[in-house]
TITITI-796789 format. One record per atom (N, C-alpha, C, O): x, y, z. Coordinates in steps of 0.02 Angstrom, whole numbers, plus 50000, padded with zeros to 5 digits. Example, Ala and Ser with C-alpha at 12.3 -4.5 7.8 and 13.67 -1.06 7.14 Angstrom:
<recs>
506604971650390/506154977550390/506604983550390/507124983450423/506424988850354/506844994750357/506455000250394/506705005750402/
</recs>
This chain:
<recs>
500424994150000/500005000050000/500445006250000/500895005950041/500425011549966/500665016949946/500255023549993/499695025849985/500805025650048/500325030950059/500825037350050/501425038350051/500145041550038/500395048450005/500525054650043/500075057950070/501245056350044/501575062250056/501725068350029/501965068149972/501645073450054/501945081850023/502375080650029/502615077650078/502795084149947/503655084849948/503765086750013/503875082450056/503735094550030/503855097450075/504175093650162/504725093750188/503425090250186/503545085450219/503885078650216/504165075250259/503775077950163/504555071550130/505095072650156/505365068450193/505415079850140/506025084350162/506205083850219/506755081750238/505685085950257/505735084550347/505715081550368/505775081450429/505585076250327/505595068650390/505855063350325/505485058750306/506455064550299/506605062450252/506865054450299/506695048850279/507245055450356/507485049050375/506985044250407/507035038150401/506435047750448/506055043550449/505515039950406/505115035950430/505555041650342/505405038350299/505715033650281/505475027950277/506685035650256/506855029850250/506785023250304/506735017450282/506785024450369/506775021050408/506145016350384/506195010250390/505695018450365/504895017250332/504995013450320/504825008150347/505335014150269/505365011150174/505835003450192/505734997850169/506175005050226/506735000350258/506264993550304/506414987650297/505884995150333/505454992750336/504984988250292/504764982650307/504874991250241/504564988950174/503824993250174/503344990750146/503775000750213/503325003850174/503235007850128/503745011350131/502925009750087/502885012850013/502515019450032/502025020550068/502985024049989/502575032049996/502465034949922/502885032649883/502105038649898/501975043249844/502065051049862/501595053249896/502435054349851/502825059549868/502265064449826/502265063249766/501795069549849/501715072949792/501805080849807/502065083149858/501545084649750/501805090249745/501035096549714/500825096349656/500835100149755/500235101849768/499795097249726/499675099149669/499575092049744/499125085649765/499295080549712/498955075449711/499825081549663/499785079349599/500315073849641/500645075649690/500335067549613/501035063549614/501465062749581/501425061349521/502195063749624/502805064549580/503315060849577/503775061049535/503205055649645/503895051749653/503575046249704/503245047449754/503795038949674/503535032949752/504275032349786/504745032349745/504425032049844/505025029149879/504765023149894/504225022949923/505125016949876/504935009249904/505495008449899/505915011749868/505545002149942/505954998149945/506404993549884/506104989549848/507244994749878/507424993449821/506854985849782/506384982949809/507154984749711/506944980849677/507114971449709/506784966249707/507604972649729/507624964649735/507244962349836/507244957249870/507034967749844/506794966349925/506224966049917/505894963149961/505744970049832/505084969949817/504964960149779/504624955349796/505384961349733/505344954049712/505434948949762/505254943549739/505664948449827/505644943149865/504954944349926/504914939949969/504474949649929/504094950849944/503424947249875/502904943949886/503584948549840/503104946749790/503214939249784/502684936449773/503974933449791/503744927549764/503554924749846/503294919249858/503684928549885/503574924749988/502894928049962/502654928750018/502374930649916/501554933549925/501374926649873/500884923249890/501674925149827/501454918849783/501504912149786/501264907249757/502064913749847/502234904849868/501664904249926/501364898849932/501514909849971/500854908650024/500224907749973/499814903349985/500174910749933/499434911249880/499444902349844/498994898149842/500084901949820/500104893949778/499794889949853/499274886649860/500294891549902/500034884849969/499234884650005/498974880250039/498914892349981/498194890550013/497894888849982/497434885650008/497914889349916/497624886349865/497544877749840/497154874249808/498244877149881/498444869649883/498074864149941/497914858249936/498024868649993/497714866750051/497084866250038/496824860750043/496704871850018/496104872750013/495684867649965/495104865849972/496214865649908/495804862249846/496204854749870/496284850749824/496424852749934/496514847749976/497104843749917/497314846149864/497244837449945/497604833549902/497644831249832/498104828949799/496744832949813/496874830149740/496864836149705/496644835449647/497064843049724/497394849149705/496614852849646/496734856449597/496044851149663/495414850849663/495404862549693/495514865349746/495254864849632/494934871749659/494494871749725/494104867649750/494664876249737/494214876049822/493444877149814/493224877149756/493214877549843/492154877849828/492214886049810/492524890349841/491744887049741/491854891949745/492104894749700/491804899449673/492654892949680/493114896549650/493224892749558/493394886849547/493124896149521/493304892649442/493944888349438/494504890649449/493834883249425/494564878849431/495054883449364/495664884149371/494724885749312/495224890049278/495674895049305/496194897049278/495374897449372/495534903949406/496154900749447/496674903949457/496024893049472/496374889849517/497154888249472/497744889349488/496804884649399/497594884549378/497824888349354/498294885649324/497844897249337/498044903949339/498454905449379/498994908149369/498114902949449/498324905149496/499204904149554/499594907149590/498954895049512/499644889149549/500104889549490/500694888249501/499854891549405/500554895449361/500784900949372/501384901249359/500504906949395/500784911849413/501184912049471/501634916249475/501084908149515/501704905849576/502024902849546/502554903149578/502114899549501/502614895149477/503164899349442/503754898149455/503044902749411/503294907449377/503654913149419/504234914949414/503124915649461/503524919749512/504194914249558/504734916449578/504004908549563/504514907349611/505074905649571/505644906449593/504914902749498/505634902549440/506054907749438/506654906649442/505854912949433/506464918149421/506354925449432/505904927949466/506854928649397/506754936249455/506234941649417/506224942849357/505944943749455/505404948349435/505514955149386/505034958749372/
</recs>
């Protein structure tokens, strides 16, 4: 989630943002209300956030549609195998 900051105040609390960001929270910096800049967290700390969000998404999905890997109630089994290739993919290689 991206929350949104005035340059101005960016400026002034520039370290406790990084401290933020370091953290892994995301800001949109803007500049009378328009947006001009996100500070996040470098690229390879986002990509290991994103395949640790697809390897939990592949495993509930796995759980849920039990052993015979069966979509959960509910849910389009097309949506289900979308879902366990796109983890697959995320966990192959770098984002």
């Amino acid at each position: 989630m991206l929350n949104e900051i005035g340059s101005y105040e960016a400026k002034t609390k520039l370290a406790e943002l990084l401290r933020d960001v370091s953290a892994g929270k995301q800001y949109v910096i803007t500049l009378r209300g328009r947006a001009i800049a996100e500070l996040v967290p470098p690229r390879a700390s986002r990509g290991k956030d994103r395949r640790q969000a697809a390897e939990s998404m592949r495993r509930f999905m796995l759980d849920a549609g039990g052993a015979a890997g069966q979509a959960p109630a509910g849910l389009a089994p097309e949506l289900h195998e979308r879902v366990l290739g796109s983890a697959e993919l995320l966990r192959e290689g770098p984002l």
